[in-house]
C-alpha positions as CSV (number, residue, x, y, z in Angstrom):
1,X,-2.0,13.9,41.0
2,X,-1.5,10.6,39.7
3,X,-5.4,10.2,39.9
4,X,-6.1,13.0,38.0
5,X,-3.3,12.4,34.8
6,X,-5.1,9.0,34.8
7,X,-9.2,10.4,34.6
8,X,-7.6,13.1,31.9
9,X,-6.4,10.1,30.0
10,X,-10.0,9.0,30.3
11,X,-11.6,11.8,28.8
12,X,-9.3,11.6,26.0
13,X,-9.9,8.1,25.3
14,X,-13.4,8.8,25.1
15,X,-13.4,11.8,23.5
16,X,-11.5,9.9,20.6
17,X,-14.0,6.9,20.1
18,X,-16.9,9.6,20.1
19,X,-15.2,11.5,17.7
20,X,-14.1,8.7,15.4
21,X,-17.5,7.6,15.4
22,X,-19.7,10.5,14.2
23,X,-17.3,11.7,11.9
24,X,-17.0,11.3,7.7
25,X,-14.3,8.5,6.3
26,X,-10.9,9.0,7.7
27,X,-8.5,10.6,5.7
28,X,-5.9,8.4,4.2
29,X,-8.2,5.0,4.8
30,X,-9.1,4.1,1.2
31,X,-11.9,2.2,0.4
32,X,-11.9,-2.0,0.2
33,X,-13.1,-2.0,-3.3
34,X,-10.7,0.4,-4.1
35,X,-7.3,-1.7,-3.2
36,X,-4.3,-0.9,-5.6
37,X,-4.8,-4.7,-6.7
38,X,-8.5,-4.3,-7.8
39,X,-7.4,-1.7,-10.0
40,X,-4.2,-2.2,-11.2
41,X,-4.8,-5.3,-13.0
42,X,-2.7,-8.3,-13.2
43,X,0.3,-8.4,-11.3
44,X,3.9,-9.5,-12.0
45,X,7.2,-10.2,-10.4
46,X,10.6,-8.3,-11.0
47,X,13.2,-10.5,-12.1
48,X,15.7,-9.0,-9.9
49,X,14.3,-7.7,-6.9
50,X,11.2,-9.5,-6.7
51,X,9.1,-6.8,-6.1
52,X,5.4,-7.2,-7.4
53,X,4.3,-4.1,-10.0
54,X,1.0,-3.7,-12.1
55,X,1.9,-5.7,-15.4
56,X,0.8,-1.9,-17.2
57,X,3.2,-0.2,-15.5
58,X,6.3,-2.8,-15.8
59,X,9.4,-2.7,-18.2
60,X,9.4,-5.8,-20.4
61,X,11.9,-7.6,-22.0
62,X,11.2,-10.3,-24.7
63,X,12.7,-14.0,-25.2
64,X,12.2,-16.5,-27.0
65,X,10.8,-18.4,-24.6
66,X,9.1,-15.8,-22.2
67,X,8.5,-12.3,-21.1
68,X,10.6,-10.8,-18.3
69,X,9.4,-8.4,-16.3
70,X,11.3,-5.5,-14.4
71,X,9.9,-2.6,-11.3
72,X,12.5,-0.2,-12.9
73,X,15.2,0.7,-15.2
74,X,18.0,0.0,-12.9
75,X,16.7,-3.4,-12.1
76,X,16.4,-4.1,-15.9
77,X,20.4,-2.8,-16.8
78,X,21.5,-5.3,-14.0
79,X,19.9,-8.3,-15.3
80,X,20.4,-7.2,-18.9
């Protein structure tokens, strides 16, 4: 029994690196040149969580001396 769970386990494992390899691109696997950092632009820190958000898509807010920026609304109201 044991022998035969164990060559069925086989024939999977096979079947899967046959499979992966004549098939198209995966689903869900992007591209290398298209990484969210190739695209996004320039990317910035949140002041109060620290999270890292396209500069385009990030709430400012303007000093004297610099720019601040935030990942969302609620981080922005507990820093300002």
């Amino acid at each position: 029994m044991i022998r035969l769970i164990i060559f069925g386990f086989l024939i999977y494992l096979v079947y899967r690196l046959f499979s992966g390899m004549f098939s198209g691109p995966q689903v869900g696997r992007r591209p290398e040149n298209n990484s969210p950092q190739a695209n996004s632009g320039k990317m910035v820190k949140c002041e109060t969580c620290g999270l890292y958000v396209p500069e385009s898509q990030a709430l400012t807010h303007h000093t004297r001396e610099k720019t601040e920026y935030f990942c969302s609304k609620a981080c922005k109201n507990k820093k300002h």
